[in-house]
C-alpha positions in Angstrom: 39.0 162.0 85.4 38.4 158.3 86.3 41.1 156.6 88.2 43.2 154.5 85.9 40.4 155.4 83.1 43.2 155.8 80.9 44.5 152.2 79.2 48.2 154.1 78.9 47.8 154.4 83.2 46.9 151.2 83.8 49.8 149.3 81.5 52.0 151.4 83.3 50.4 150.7 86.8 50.8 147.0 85.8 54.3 147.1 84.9 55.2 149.0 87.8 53.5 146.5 90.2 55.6 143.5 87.8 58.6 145.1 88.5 58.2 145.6 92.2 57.0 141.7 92.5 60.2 140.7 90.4 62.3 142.8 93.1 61.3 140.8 95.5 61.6 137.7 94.3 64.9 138.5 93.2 65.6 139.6 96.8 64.5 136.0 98.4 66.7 134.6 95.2 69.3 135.7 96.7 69.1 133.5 99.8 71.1 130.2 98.7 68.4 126.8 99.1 70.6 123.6 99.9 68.6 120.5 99.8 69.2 117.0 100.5 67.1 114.8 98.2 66.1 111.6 98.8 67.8 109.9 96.2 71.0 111.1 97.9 71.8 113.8 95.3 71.5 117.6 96.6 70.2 120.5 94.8 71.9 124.2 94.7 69.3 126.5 94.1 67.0 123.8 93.2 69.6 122.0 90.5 70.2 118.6 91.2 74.2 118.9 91.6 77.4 116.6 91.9 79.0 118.2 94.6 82.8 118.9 94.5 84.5 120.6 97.4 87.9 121.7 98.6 88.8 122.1 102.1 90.6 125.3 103.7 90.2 127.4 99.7 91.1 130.2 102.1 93.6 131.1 105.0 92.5 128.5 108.5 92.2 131.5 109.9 91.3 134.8 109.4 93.8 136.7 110.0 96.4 134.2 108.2 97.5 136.2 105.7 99.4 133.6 103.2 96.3 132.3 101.5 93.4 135.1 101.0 90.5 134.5 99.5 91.1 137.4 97.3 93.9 135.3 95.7 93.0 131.5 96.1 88.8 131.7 95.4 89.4 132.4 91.9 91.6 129.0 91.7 89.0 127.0 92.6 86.1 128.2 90.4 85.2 125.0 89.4 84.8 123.7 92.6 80.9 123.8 94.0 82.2 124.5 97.9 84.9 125.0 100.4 84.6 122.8 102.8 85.5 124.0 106.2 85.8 127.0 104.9 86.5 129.3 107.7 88.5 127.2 109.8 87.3 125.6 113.2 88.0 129.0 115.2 84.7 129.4 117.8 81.9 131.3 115.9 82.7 134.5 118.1 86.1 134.8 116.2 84.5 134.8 112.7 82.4 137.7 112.9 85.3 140.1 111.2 86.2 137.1 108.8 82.5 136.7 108.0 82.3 140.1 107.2 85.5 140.5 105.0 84.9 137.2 103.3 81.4 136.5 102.7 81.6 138.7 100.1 84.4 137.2 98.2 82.6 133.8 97.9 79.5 136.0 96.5 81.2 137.2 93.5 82.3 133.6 92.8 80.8 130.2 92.2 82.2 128.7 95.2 79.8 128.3 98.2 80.7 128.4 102.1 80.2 126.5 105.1 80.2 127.8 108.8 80.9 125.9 111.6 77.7 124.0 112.9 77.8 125.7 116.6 77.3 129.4 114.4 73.5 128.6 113.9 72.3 129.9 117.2 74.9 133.3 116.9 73.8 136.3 117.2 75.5 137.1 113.8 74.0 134.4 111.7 72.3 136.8 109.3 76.1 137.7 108.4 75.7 134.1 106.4 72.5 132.6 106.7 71.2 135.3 104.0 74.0 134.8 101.7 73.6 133.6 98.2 76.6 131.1 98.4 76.1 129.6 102.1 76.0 126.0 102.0 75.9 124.5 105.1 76.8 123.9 108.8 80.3 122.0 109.2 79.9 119.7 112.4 83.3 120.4 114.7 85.0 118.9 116.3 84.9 116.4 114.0 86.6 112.8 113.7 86.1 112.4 116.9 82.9 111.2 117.1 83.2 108.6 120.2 84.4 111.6 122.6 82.0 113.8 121.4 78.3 112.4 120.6 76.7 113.8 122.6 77.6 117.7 122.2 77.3 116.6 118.4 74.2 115.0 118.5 72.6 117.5 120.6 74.0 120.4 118.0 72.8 118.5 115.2 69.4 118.7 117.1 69.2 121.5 117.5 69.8 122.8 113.9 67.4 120.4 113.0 64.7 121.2 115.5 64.7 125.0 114.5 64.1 124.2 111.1 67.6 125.4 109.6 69.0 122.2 107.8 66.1 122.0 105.4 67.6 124.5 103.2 71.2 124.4 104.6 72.2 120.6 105.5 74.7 119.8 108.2 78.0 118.1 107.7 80.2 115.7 109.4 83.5 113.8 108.6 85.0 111.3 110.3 87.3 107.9 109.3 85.2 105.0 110.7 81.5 104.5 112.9 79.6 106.0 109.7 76.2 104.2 111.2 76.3 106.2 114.3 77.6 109.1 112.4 74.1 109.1 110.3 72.2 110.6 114.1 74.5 113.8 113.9 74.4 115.2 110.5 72.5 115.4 106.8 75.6 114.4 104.7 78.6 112.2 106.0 81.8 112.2 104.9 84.6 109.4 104.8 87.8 110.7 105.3 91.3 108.0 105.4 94.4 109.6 104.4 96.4 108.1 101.7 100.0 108.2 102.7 99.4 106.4 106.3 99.2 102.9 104.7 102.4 103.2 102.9 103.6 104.3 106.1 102.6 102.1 108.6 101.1 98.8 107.0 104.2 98.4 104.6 101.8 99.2 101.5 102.7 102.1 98.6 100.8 104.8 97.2 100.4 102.1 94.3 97.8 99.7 96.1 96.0 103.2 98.1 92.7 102.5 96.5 92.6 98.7 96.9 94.0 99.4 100.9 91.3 102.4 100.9 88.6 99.6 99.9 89.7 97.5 103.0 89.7 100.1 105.7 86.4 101.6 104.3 84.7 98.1 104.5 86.1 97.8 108.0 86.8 101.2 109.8 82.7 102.2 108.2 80.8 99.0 107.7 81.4 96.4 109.6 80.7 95.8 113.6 82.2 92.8 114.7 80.4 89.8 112.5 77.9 92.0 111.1 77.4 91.3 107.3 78.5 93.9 104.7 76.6 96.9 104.7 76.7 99.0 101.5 76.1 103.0 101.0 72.9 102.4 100.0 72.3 100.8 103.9 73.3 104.4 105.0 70.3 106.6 105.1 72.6 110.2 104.5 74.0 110.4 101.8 78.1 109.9 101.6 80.9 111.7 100.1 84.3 110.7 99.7 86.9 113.3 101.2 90.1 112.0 99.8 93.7 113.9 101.9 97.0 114.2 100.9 98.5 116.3 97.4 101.8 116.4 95.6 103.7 113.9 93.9 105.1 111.2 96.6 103.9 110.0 100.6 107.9 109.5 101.3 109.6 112.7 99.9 109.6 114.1 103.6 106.0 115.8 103.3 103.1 113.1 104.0 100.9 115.5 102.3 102.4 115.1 98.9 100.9 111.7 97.6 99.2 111.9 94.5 102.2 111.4 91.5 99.8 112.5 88.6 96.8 114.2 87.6 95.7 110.9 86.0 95.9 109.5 89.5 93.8 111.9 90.3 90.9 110.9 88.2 91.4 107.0 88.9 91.4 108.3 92.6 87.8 110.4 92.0 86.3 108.2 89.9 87.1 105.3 92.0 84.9 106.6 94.8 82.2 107.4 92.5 81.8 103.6 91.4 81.7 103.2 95.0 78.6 104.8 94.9 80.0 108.1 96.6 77.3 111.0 96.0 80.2 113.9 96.3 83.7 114.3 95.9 86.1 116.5 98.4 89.7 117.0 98.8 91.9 117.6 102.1 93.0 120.6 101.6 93.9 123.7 99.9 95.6 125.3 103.1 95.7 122.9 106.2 97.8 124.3 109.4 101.1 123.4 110.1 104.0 122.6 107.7 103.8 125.7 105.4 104.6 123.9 102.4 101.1 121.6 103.6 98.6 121.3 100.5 98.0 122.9 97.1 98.4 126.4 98.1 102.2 126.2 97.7 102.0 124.4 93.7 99.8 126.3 91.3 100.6 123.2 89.2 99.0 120.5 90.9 96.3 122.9 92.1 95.6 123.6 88.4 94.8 119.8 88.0 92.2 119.9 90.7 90.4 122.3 89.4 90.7 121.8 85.7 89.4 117.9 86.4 86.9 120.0 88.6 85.4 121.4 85.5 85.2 118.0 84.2 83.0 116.5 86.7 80.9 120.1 86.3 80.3 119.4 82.4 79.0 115.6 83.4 77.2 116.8 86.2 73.8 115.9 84.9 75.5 112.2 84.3 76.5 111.8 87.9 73.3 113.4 89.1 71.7 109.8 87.5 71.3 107.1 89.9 73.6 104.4 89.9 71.9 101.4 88.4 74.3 98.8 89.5 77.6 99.2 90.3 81.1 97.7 91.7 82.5 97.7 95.2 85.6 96.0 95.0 85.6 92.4 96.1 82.5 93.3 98.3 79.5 93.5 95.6 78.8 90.5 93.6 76.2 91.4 91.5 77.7 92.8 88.9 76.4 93.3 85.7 79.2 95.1 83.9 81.7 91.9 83.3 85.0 91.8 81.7 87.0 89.6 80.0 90.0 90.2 81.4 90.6 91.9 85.3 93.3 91.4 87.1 93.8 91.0 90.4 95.9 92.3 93.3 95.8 90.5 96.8 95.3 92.8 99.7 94.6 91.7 103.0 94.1 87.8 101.8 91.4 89.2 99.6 91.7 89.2 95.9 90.5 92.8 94.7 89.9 93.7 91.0 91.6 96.6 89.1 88.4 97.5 87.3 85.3 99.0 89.2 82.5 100.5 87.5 79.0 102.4 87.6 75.9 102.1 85.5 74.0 104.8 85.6 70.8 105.0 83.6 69.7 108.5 81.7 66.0 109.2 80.2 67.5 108.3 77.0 71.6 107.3 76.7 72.9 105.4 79.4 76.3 105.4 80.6 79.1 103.5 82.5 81.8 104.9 84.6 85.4 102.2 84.5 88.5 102.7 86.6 91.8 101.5 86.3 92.9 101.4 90.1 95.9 100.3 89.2 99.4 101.4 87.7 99.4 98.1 85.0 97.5 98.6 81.4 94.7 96.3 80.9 93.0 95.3 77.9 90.1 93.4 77.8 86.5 93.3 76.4 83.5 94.9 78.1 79.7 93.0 78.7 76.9 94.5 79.9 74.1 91.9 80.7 71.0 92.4 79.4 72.0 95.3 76.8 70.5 93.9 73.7 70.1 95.3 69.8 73.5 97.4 68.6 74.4 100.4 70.4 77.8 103.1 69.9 79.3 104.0 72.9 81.5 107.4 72.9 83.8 108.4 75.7 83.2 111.5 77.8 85.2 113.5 79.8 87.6 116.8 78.8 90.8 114.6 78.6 92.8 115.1 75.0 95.2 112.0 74.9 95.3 108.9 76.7 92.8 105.8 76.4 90.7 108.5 79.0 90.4 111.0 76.0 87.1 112.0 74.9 85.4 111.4 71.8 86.8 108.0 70.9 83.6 105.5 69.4 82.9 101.9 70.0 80.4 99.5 69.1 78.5 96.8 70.8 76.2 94.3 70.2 73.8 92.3 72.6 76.0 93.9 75.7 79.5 92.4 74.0 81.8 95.3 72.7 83.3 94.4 69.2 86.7 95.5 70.1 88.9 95.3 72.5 89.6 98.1 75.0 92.7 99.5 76.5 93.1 101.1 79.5 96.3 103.2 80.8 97.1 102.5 84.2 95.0 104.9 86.3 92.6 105.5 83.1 88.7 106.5 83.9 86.5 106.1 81.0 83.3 107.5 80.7 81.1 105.8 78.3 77.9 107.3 76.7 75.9 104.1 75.5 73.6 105.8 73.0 70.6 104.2 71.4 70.6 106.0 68.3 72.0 102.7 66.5 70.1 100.1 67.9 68.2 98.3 65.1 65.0 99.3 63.0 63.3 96.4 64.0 60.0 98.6 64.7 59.6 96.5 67.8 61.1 97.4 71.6 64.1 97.3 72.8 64.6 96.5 76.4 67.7 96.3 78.7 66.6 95.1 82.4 69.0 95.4 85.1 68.8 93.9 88.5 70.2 96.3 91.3 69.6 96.1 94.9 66.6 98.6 94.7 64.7 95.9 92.5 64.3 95.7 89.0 64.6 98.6 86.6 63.2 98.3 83.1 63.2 101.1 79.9 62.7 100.7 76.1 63.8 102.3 73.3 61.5 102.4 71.2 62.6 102.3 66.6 60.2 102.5 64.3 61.6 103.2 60.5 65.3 103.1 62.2 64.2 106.6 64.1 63.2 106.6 67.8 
């Protein structure tokens, strides 16, 4: 008999050899590939992705029994990541943890992070081959003036041995964000809420516009150095945003946040800041047990139920931001309105309303926050919108001026009616081009943002595009 003579062998031969291939490939599919892009989005697995994390989803340590990950992972399921996720115990401490818990965040959609002096351990393959590690977690961190050096050499070293191309390294702090940029991939701004109701005579009712101030000064600014936006940092920047519950002075600073639409004003808020991820201080901090989420299912259930929001417009806030509002500090703003009020912080006048404009392949869409606890009403412009165009609100909200679904119309940029928004309201607007004129010719909205011009047409011809 000739070898694979037989047509029935050699189908079967193939299919063998196809399934063998596809083995491995699934086995390498398995490995988790964090990127950094260089728009200053990341990709999971190659998917562009608006990163939301938690910090501390499980116990600080491992052997805290209070808060497993058997019990709190599944609360979180919305979120992409648990920051600090195992704690800043020494990587020689984690080795039982890894092994007990690792497995937990693979059964889940919630990735890990180790801290960034595991890389060189003689136990990384407990991680480093799992399908939900992230990243390395820079510790100690805000404390970046003590502690350059060791960081920066860390960072380094990670770097040098090729390991933060797929898994980037991480590092929060509260102010020095330019020198922070020489020991990590991603950066992470981190100012408690409560502190300047506390100390600088302010309530949790102005946080965002005081938040605004110390992120321009604390980040930014180096004695009489001009402003110096995100887009002047070369790592991309996430917002990490601390405190949870209902009020800074009930006797627990953690408890801050009175609402879950605060919440979204809050996340929102640091998106039209141009922030390219969203985390939240923390599920299970150490100290006062009644410290953070873990203790109120209630407000925990807002974080991640907005956390599923933010995952349904991920492919929105993936989209660059073509121009957008930074308080007081950005001038060129090409979303105006009619009315915005204004609350005096710091001698500096700083608006309610902030946006984003964020330009899709063929909608386009604008983020507004309310950062305030007044109702404003006012009409929206967008210069150089031109033709008619609906605009429909996003989001998973049911009631509200935030609620999805609701319609309005605009022509030449102007909207036609006015627009309410409940204090701490975040509207998501889909500007869609399927009612822009049948003229048969082009047309074109130009917007000028600091990265130059940015032109696209929409193109009508018999009222179809």
């Amino acid at each position: 008999m000739v070898l694979f003579g037989d047509e029935t062998m050699r189908i079967t031969i193939i299919i063998i050899l196809f399934i063998l291939l596809a083995g491995v490939q699934g086995t390498n599919a398995l490995v988790s590939n964090i990127t950094v892009n260089s728009d200053k989005t990341i990709s999971i697995d190659e998917v562009k992705t608006f990163p939301m994390g938690m910090l501390l989803v499980c116990s600080y340590v491992w052997d805290d029994t209070t808060e497993p990950c058997e019990t709190s992972l599944p609360k979180f399921n919305n979120f992409t990541f648990a920051i600090k996720a195992f704690g800043v115990a020494k990587p020689d401490d984690l080795v039982t943890y890894y092994t007990a818990t690792i497995p937990k965040y693979e059964v889940t959609n919630v990735y890990f992070d180790v801290p960034g002096g595991s890389w060189d351990d003689t136990n990384r393959n407990l991680f480093n081959t799992s399908s939900r590690f992230f990243g390395y977690y820079q510790v100690p961190d805000e404390m970046l003036q003590a502690n350059f050096t060791f960081l920066y050499n860390q960072y380094h070293s990670i770097a040098s041995a090729g390991l933060n191309t797929t898994h980037p390294v991480i590092y929060t702090d509260w102010k020095n964000m330019t020198r922070a940029e020489q020991v990590a991939d991603i950066l992470v701004t981190d100012q408690y809420s409560y502190e300047y109701g506390d100390t600088d005579g302010w309530d949790l009712d102005e946080f965002l516009f005081i938040k605004e101030h110390k992120l321009f000064n604390d980040y930014f600014r180096t004695g009489s150095n001009t402003f110096n936006a995100f887009d002047n940092i070369s790592k991309p920047v996430w917002f990490m945003f601390e405190g949870f519950g209902t009020n800074w002075n009930d006797g627990n600073d953690w408890r801050t946040f009175p609402n879950k639409n605060y919440l979204r004003a809050m996340t929102y808020w640091g998106i039209t800041a141009n922030g390219r991820g969203i985390t939240y201080y923390g599920n299970k901090p150490p100290g006062n047990p009644t410290n953070g989420l873990w203790g109120n299912d209630t407000i925990r259930i807002w974080y991640n139920d907005f956390a599923g929001e933010i995952k349904s417009l991920n492919d929105i806030l993936v989209l660059p931001n073509l121009n957008y509002s930074w308080g007081s500090y950005v001038t060129d703003n090409k979303v105006t309105f009619s009315n915005n009020p204004t609350k005096t912080i710091f001698s500096r006048e700083r608006q309610y309303l902030t946006y984003a404009l964020k330009n899709g392949t063929i909608n386009n869409y604008i983020i507004v926050v309310n950062r305030y606890n007044q109702t404003v009403q006012t009409y929206i412009n967008v210069t150089g919108l031109t033709g008619t165009h609906n605009w429909t609100t996003l989001g998973n909200e049911t009631s509200g001026s935030s609620r999805a679904g609701r319609t309005l119309t605009s022509t030449n940029g102007n909207i036609t009616t006015i627009e309410t928004f409940d204090p701490y309201a975040a509207h998501i607007y889909e500007i869609s081009s399927e009612s822009a004129p049948p003229s048969g010719n082009a047309t074109t909205w130009t917007i000028r943002g600091s990265g130059g011009d940015a032109t696209w047409s929409d193109y009508w011809y018999e009222g179809k595009p």
